[in-house]
Structure formats: C-alpha cells, structure tokens
DRENKOLPA-89900 format. One record per residue (C-alpha): residue in three letters; x, z, y. Coordinates in steps of 0.1 Angstrom, whole numbers, padded with zeros to 4 digits, always signed. Each point is the difference from the previous one (the first is absolute). Layout:
<recs>
ALAXZY/...
</recs>
This chain:
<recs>
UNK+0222-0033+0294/UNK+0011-0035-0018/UNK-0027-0031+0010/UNK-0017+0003-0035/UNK-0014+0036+0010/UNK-0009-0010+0034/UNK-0015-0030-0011/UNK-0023+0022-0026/UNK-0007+0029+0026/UNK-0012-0025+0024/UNK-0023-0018-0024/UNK-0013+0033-0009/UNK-0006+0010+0032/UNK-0018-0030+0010/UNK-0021-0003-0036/UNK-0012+0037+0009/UNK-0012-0005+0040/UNK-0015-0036-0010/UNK-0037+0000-0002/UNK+0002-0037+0001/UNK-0017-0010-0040/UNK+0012-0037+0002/UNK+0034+0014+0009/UNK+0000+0026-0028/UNK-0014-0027-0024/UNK+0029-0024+0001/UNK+0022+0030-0004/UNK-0019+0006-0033/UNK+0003-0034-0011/UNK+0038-0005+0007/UNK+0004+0027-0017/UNK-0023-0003-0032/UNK+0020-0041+0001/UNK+0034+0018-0001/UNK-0009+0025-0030/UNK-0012-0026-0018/UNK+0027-0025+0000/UNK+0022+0039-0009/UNK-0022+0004-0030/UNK-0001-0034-0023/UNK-0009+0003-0033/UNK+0001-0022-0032/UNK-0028-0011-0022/UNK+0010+0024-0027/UNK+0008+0034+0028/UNK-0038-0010+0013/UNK-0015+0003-0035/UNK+0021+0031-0011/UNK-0019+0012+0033/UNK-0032-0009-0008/UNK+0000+0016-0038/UNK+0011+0029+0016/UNK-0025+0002+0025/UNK-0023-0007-0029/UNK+0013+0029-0023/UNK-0006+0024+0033/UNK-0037-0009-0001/UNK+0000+0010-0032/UNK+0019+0031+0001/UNK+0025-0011-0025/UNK+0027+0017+0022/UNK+0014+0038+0002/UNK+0001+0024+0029/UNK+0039+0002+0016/UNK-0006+0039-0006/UNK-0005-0009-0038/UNK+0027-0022-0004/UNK+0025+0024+0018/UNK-0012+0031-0017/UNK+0005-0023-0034/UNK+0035-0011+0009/UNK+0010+0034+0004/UNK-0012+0012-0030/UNK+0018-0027-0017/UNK+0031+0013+0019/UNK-0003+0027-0010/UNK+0005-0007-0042/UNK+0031-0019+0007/
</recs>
C-alpha cells in the first residue's frame, strides 16, 4: 500500500475510535480551512451565486427530469 493510503486508512481509523470532541473539532476545522482556501471565488462568481440562489426561492428553475425529457424531445426533430 503506497504512504498516501496508509496515511488515510490510519486517520480514518483513528477519526472513527476517537470520542475525544476537542480532538474531532480541530479535525473539522483543518479541514473546513483547507476547503476553503480550494474554493475562492470572485466578486462577480459570488453574485451569479447569490441570484441563483434567489431564482431557486422563487421557483424560477426546472426539474432535471423536465429538462432531460425536453432535450430529448428536441433530439428527437433533428
């Protein structure tokens, strides 16, 4: 097994035996630090976000089901 896999098994195994919360806490926060540095957005990709988020409250969107179902039927006359 190369070192990356051990290294994750181990950390699994330990995460799932602790019972220790201050333990498991810092694990959560080194790890909600690390996806946010991954996941930087501009000004302009936060309020594309935000009017889309918008739109959903307002159920100005489509089902995936209805939008496949419409594709294919499209498909279809070409």
């Amino acid at each position: 097994m190369d070192t990356t896999a051990q290294i994750k098994k181990n950390l699994i195994a330990r995460i799932k035996n602790s019972e220790d919360l201050n333990f498991l806490s810092a694990l959560q926060t080194i790890f909600d630090s690390s996806e946010q540095a991954l996941y930087k957005l501009s000004a302009e990709q936060q309020s594309s976000i935000e009017v889309s988020r918008n739109e959903i409250k307002e159920g100005k969107f489509r089902e995936n089901e209805e939008v496949i179902s419409n594709m294919r039927q499209w498909l279809k006359k070409k």
